[in-house]
C-alpha positions as CSV (number, residue, x, y, z in Angstrom):
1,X,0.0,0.0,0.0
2,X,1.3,3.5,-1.1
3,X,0.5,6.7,0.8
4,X,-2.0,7.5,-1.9
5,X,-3.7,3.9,-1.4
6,X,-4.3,5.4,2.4
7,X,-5.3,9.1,1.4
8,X,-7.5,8.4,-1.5
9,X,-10.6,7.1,-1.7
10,X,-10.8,3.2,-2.6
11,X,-10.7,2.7,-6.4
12,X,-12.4,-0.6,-7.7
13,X,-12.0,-0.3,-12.2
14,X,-8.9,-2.2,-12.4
15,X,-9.9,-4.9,-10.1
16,X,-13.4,-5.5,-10.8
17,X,-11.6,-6.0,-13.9
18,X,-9.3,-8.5,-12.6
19,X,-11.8,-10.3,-10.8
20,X,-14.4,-10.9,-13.5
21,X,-11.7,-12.0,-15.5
22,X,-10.9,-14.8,-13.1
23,X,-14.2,-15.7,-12.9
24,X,-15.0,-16.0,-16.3
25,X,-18.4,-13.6,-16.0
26,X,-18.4,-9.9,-17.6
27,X,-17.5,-7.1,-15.4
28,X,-21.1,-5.9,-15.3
29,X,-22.3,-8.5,-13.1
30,X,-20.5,-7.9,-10.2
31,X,-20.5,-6.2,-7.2
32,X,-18.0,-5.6,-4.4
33,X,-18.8,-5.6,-0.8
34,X,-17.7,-5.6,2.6
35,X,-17.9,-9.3,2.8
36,X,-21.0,-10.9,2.3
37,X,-22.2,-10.1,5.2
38,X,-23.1,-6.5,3.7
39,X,-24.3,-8.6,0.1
40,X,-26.8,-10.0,2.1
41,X,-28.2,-6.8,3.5
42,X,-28.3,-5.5,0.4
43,X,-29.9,-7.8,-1.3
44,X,-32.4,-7.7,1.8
45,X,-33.2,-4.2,2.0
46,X,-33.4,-4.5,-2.2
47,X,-36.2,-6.9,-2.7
48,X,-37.8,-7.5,0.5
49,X,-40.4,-5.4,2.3
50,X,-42.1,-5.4,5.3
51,X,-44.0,-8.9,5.3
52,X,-42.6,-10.7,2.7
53,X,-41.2,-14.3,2.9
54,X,-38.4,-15.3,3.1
55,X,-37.7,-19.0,3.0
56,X,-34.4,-20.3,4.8
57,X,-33.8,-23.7,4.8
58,X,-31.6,-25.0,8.5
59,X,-29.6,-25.0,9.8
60,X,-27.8,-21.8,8.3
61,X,-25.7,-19.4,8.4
62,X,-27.3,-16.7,11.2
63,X,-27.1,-13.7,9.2
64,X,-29.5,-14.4,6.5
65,X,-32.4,-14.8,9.3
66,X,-30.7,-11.5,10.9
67,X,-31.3,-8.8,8.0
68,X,-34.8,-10.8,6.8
69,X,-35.7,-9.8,10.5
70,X,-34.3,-6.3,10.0
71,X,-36.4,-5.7,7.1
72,X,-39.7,-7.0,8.6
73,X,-39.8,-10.1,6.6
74,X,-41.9,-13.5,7.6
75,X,-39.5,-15.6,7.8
76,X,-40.1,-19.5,6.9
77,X,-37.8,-22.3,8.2
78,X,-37.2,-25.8,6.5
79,X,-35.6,-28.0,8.2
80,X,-32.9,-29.9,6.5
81,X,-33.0,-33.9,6.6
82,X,-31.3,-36.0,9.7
83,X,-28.8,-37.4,7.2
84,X,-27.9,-33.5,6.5
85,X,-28.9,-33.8,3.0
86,X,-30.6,-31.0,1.2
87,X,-34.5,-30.9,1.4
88,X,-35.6,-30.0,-2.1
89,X,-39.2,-31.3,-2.2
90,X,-39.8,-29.4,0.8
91,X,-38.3,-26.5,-0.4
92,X,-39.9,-26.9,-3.9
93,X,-43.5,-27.1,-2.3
94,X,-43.4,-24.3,0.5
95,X,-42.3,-21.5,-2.7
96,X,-45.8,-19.7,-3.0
97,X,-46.8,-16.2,-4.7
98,X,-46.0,-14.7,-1.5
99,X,-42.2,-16.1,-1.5
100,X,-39.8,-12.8,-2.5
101,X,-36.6,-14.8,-1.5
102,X,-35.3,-18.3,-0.9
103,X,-31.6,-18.6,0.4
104,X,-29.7,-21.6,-0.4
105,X,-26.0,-21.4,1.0
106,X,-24.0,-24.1,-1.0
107,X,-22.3,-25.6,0.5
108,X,-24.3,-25.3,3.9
109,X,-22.5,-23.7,6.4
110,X,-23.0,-25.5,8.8
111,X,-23.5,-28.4,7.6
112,X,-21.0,-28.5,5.1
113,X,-23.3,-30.0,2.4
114,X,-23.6,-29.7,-1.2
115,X,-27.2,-29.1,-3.0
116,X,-27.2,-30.6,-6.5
117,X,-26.9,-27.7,-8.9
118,X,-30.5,-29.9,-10.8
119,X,-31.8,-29.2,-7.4
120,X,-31.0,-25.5,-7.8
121,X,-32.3,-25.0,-11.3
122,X,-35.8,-26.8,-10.3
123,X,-35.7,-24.1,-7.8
124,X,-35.2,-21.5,-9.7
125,X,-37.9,-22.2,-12.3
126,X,-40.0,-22.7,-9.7
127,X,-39.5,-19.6,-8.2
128,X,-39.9,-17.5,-11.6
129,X,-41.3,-14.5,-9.4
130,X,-38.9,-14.8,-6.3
131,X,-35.1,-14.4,-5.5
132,X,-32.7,-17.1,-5.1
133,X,-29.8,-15.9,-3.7
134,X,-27.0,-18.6,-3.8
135,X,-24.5,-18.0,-1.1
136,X,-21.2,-19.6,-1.9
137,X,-19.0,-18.6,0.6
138,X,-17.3,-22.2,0.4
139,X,-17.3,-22.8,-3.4
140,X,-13.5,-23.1,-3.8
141,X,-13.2,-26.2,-1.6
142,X,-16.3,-27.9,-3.5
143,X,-15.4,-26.8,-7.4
144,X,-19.2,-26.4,-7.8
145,X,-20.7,-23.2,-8.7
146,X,-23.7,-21.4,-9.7
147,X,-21.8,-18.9,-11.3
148,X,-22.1,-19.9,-15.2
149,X,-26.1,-19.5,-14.8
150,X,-26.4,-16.3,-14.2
151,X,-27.6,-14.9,-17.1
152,X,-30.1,-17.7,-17.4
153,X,-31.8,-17.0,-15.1
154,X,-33.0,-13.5,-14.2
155,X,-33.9,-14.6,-10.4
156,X,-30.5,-15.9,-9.6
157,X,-28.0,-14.3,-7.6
158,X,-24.7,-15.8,-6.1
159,X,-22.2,-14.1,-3.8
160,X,-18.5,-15.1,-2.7
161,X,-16.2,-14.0,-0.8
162,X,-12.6,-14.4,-0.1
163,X,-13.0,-14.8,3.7
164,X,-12.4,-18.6,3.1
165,X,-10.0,-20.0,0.6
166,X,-8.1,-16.9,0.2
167,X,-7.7,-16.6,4.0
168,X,-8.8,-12.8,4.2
169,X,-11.3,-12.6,6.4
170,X,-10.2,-9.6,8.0
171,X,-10.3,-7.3,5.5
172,X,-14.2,-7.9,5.0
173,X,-14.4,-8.2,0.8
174,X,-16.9,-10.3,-1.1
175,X,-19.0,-9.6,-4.6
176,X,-22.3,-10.4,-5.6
177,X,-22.5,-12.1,-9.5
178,X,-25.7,-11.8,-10.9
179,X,-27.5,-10.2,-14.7
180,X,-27.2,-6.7,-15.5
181,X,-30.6,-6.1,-14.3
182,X,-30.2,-7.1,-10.9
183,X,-26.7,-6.1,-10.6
184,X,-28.1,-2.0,-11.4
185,X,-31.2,-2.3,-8.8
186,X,-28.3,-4.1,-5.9
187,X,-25.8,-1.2,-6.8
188,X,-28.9,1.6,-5.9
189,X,-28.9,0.5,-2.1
190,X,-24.7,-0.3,-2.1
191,X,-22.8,2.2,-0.7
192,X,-20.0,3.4,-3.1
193,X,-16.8,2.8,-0.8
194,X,-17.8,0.2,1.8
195,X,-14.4,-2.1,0.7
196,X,-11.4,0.0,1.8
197,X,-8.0,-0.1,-0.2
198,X,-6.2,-2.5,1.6
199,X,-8.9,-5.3,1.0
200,X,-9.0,-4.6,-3.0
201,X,-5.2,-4.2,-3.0
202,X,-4.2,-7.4,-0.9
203,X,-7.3,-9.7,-3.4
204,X,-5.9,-8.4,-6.2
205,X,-2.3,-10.2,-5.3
206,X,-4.1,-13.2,-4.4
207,X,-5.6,-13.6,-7.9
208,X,-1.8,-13.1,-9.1
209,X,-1.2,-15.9,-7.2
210,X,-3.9,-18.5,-8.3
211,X,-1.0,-21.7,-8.2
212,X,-1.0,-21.2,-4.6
213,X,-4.9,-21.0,-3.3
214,X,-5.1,-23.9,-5.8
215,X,-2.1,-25.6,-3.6
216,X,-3.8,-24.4,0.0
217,X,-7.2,-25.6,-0.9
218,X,-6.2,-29.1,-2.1
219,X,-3.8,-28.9,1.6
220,X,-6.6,-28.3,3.5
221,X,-9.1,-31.2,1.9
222,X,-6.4,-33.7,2.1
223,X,-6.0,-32.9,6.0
224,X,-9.9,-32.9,6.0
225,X,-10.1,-36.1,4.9
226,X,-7.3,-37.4,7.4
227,X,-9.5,-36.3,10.4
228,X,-12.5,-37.7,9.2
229,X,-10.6,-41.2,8.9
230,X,-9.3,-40.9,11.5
231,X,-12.7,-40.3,13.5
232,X,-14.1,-43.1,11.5
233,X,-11.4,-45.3,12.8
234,X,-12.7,-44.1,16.6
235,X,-15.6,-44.8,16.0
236,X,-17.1,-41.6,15.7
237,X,-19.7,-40.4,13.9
238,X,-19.0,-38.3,10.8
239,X,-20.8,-36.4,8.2
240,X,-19.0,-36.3,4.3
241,X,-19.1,-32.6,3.2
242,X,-17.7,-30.5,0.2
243,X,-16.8,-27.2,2.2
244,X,-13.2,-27.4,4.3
245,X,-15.1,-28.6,7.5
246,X,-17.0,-31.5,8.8
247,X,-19.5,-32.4,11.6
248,X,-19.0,-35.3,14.2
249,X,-21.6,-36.5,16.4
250,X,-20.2,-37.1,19.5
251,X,-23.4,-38.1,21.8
252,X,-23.1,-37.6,25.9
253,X,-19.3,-36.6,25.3
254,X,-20.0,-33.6,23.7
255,X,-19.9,-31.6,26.4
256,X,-16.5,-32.7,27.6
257,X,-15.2,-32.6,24.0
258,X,-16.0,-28.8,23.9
259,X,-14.7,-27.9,27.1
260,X,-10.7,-30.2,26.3
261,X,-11.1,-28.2,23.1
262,X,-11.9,-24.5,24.4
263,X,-8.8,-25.4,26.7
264,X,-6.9,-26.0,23.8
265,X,-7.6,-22.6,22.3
């Protein structure tokens, strides 16, 4: 960073540049924001008014229930399966004329769990008249993505970030990916310097540097996959996910198990 990158205002051309150009979409369907935590509050305070639904299938990640509830939404829960798969007929039958949004984050966080991307596109036709917003926070670990679709279909909108695989959580950035349509009524409500300099600055090094997040990801699966055998070997239950994390059951122990692991740091 220069002393111009901290006295300026951000700048976002050449990256946004960059950064559709990795992922193979046009720079007019994208937005950057401070993480996605702010993409989903936009996207909220976008399309949903007081009263709408909102369908969440959960477990989930907390904050799409915490800005539906900011914006006054009814907000529908569907409960994913025991086996932690994906409920799509459940899903499929609650979407009504009164359903604005449905949020599928894919994989689940925190499940871990991938929905079929045929599973998706039912949805999506579906829910002609609603938004699908397709968080994929976790999309580098799984090499799935909704991505390609976008301008398909006019009611699909993915965000990303790179909290996860590029290990920059800190500096809050993420983008939302969706038509041109969509992209001009998000950008209305986005505030025009919410991602500071040293966010876009340290992203645009990491995309220089696309041999090693391919080299970190495929580290952190393979140690994935050496925990969860060697859980299995315990005994323990374990759930296969696509995302860098995986849940055990650990029955009347769990309690102890939290407490030797909070220790632990």
């Amino acid at each position: 960073l220069t002393d111009e990158d901290l006295a300026a205002y951000p700048e976002y051309a050449e990256f946004k540049i960059k950064l559709a150009s990795y992922l193979g979409i046009k720079e007019g369907n994208l937005l950057l924001t401070n993480a996605t935590d702010e993409a989903i509050s936009v996207i909220v305070q976008t399309y949903i008014n007081e009263g709408d639904e909102v369908l969440i299938p959960v477990p989930s990640f907390a904050m799409f229930r915490f800005y539906a509830q900011v914006a006054g939404a009814k907000i529908s829960e569907i409960l994913y399966k025991n086996n932690l798969e994906f409920p799509t007929k459940k899903v499929l039958n609650k979407i009504s004329k009164k359903t604005k949004l449905i949020v599928l984050c894919n994989p689940n966080n925190p499940t871990g769990t991938q929905i079929d991307k045929k599973d998706i596109i039912k949805i999506l036709e579906k829910a002609k008249d609603s938004i699908v917003l397709v968080d994929e926070a976790y999309n580098q670990f799984s090499k799935e993505s909704c991505t390609e679709l976008i301008d398909d279909y006019e009611n699909l909108i993915v965000i990303q970030t790179f909290s996860k695989a590029f290990g920059l959580g800190g500096l809050r950035l993420g983008y939302i990916l969706s038509n041109d349509a969509n992209i001009k009524d998000i950008g209305r409500v986005l505030s025009p310097y919410s991602v500071n300099s040293a966010a876009v600055k340290s992203a645009s090094a990491a995309l220089d540097d696309k041999e090693y997040i391919d080299w970190y990801v495929m580290q952190v699966l393979k140690g994935k996959k050496y925990v969860l055998e060697e859980f299995e070997k315990l005994k323990i239950k374990v759930y296969t996910t696509n995302a860098n994390f995986f849940l055990a059951k650990f029955g009347k122990e769990t309690p102890d198990i939290v407490a030797k692991l909070r220790q632990k740091g």
